[in-house]
C-alpha positions in Angstrom: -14.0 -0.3 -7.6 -10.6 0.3 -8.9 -9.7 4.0 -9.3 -9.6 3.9 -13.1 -13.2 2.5 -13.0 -13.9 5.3 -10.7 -11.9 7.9 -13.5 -14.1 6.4 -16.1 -17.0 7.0 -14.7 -17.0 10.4 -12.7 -16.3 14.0 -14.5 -13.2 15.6 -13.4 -14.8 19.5 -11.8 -11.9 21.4 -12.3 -8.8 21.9 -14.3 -6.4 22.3 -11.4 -5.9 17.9 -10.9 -5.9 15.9 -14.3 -6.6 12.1 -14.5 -3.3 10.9 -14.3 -2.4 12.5 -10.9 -5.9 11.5 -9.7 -4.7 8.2 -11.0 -1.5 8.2 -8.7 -3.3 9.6 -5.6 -6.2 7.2 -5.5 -3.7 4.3 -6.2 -1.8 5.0 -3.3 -4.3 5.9 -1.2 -6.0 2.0 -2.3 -2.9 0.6 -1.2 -3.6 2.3 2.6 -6.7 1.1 3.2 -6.4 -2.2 3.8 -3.5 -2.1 6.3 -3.6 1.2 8.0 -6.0 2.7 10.8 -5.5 6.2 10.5 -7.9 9.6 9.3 -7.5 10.8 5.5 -6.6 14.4 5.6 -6.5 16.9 2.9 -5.0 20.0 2.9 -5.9 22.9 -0.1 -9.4 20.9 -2.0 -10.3 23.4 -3.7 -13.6 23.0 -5.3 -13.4 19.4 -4.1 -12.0 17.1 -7.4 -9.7 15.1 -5.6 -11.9 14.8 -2.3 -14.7 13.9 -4.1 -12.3 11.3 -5.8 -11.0 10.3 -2.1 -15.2 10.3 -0.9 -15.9 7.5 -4.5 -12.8 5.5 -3.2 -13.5 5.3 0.5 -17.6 4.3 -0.5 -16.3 1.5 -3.0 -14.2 -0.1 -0.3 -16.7 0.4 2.4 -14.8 2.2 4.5 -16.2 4.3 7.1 -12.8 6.1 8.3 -12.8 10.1 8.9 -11.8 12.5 6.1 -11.1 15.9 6.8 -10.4 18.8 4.3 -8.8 21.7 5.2 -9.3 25.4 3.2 -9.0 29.2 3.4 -11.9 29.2 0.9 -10.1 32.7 0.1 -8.0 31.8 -2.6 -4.5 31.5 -2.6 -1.8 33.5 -0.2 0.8 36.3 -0.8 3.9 34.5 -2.2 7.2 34.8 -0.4 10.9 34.4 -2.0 10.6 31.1 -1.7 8.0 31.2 -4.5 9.6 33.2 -6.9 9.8 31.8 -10.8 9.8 33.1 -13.4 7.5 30.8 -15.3 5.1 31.4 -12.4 3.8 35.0 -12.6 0.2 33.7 -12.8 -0.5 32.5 -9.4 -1.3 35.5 -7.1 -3.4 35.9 -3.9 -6.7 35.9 -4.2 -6.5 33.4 -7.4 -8.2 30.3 -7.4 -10.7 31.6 -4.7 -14.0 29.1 -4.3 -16.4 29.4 -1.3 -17.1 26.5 1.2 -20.6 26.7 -0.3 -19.3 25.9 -4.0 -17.7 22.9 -2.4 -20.4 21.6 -0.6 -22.6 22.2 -4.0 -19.9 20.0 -5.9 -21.5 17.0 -3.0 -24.8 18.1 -3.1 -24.8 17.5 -7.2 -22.7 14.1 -6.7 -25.0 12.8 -4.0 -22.0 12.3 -1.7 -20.9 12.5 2.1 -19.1 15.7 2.4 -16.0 15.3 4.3 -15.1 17.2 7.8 -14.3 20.6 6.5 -12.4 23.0 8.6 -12.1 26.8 6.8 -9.2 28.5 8.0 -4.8 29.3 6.9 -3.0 26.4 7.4 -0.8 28.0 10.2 -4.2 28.7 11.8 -5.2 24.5 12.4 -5.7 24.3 15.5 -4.8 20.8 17.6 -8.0 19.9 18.2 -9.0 20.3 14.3 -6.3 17.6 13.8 -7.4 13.7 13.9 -4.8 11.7 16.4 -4.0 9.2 13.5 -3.4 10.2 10.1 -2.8 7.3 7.7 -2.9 9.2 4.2 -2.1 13.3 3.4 -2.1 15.0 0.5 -1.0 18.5 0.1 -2.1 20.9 -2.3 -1.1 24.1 -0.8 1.3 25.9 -3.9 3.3 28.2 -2.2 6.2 27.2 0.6 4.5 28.3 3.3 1.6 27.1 3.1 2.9 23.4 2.5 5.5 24.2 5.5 2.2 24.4 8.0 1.1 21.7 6.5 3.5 19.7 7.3 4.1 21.2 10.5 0.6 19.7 11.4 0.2 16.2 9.6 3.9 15.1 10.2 3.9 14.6 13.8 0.3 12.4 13.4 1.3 10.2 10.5 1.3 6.8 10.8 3.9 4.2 10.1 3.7 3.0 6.4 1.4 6.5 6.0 1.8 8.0 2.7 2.4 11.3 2.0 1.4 13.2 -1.2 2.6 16.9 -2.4 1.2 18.3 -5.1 3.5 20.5 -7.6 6.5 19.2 -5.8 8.4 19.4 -9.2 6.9 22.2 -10.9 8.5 24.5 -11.6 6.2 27.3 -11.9 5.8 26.8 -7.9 9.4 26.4 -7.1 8.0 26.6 -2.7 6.3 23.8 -2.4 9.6 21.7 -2.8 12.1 23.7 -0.3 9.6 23.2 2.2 9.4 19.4 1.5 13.3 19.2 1.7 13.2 21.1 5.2 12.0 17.7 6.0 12.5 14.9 3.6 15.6 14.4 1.2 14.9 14.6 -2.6 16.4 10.4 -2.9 13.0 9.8 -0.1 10.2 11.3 -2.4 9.5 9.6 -5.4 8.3 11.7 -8.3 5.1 11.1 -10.5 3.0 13.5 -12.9 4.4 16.7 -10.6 3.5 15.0 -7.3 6.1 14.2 -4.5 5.0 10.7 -2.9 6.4 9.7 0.8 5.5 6.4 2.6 6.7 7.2 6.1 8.2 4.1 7.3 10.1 5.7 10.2 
């Protein structure tokens, strides 16, 4: 099933992912499967739109390959300079806080395979929390430090031709999320679509 079949047919749960960046992340993560061995890892879900998304995909194409989410479940973190906007007052710590139980609800009510879930700060991942192979990331983490450790972890365990997805990269109301991509990638590497910074790793 194509992902706009899978967009027609499914209700979006939240308001924090619209269709067209569900669009661009279930495209590119179609264009992975075939080709790439690899775990689909997923760090910041929320109350699980996009990974229930990801869970539609992976069942269509018959894939059996491990997905793991990764989650404070305690909202968002304290902001540090590097988050500072002025169009972004309304993202604070605490915000956007949904338990582990609301997410696994969300997969109850959808009659899906909830993926690996590992509650926890980024910075916190252990090692052995990690897959070996990573073929496909997205990061939803807002602020700079929080996509900093996520990078920190996924990097080093993506595969060649992986593809890498940040969420809000060029928003401006979360200004972090960026600067901690460029510690690592420059701008002319990351293509830009609907607010979301796209990498395919072909080092």
């Amino acid at each position: 099933m194509k992902p706009t079949d899978l967009l027609a047919k499914y209700p979006i749960v939240s308001e924090q992912v619209d269709k067209e960046q569900l669009a661009v992340i279930l495209s590119e993560l179609q264009q992975v499967l075939p080709d790439l061995d690899g775990a689909i890892v997923e760090f910041g879900c929320y109350i699980g739109t996009t990974s229930l998304f990801i869970r539609r995909l992976l069942n269509s194409q018959h894939d059996q390959r491990e997905f793991h989410v990764y989650d404070s479940f305690a909202g968002l973190p304290d902001k540090t300079d590097e988050d500072i906007s002025r169009v972004g007052e309304q993202f604070k710590a605490g915000a956007l806080k949904v338990s582990k139980r609301q997410f696994l609800h969300e997969f109850q009510k959808a009659n899906l395979k909830p993926p690996i879930i590992h509650k926890g700060w980024f910075k916190d991942v252990s090692a052995d929390d990690l897959p070996n192979m990573i073929a496909f990331a997205f990061l939803d983490g807002d602020f700079y430090e929080s996509i900093r450790d996520s990078l920190r972890q996924v990097l080093p365990r993506m595969q060649r031709g992986g593809v890498l997805i940040i969420d809000d990269y060029s928003r401006e109301a979360l200004p972090g999320a960026a600067k901690a991509v460029h510690e690592h990638f420059q701008p002319e590497a990351i293509r830009i679509s609907h607010n979301l910074g796209i990498i395919r790793l072909d080092r």
